[in-house]
C-alpha positions as CSV (number, residue, x, y, z in Angstrom):
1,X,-13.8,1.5,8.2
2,X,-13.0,3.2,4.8
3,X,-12.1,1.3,2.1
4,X,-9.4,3.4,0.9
5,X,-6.6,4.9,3.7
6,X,-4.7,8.0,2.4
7,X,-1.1,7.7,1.7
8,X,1.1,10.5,3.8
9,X,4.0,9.9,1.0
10,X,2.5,10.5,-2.5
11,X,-1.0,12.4,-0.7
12,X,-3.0,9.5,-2.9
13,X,-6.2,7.4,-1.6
14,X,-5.1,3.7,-2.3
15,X,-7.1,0.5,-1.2
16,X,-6.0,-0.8,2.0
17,X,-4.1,-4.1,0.8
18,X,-1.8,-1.9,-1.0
19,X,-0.8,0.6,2.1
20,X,1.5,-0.6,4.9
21,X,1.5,1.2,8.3
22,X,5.1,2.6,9.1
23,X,6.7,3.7,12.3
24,X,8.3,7.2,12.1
25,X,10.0,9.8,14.9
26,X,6.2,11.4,14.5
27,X,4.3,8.1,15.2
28,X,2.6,5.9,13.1
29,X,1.8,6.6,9.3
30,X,0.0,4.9,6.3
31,X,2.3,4.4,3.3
32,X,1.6,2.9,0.0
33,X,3.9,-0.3,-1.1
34,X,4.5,1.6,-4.2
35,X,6.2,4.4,-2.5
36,X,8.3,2.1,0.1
37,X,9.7,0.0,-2.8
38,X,10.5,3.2,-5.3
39,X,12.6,4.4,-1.5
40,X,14.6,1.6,-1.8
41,X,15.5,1.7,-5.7
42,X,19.0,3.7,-7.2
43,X,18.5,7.5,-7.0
44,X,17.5,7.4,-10.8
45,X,14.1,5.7,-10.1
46,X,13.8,7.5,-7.0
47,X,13.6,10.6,-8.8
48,X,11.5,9.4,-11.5
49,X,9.3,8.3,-9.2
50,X,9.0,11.9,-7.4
51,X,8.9,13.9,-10.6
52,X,5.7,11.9,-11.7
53,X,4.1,12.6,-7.8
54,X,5.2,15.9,-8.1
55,X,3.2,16.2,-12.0
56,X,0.5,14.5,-10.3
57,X,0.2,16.6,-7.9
58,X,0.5,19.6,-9.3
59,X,-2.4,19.0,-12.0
60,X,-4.7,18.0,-8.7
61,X,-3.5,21.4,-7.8
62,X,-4.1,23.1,-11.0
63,X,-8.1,21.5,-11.5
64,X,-9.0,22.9,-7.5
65,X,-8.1,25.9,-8.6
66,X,-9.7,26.2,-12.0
67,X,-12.9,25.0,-10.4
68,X,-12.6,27.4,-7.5
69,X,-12.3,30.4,-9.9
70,X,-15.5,29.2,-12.3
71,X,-17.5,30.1,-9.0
């Protein structure tokens, strides 16, 4: 098995000690520690958290598609 499992929250790869498997109304999903416990802060942290997933993922974005066009 993989050492990494992929996080269906912030769409990151984290080592498997640090993921927790949750139950949801879709079945069972992989979930990073860091994610459950930023859920469960005040809506101020909560957002902070997603605007820096959000910037992360949106550079991720950004390199695919600069290395896709230098093809």
């Amino acid at each position: 098995m993989s050492a990494t499992i992929y996080c269906y929250h912030c769409h990151v790869q984290h080592s498997r000690d640090e993921m927790r498997l949750v139950i949801t109304k879709t079945g069972k999903r992989w979930r990073c520690e860091r994610s459950i416990k930023s859920a469960q802060a005040d809506r101020k942290t909560r957002d902070a958290f997603g605007r820096q997933i959000s910037a992360i993922n949106k550079a991720e974005a950004q390199a695919n598609i600069r290395m896709r066009s230098k093809d």
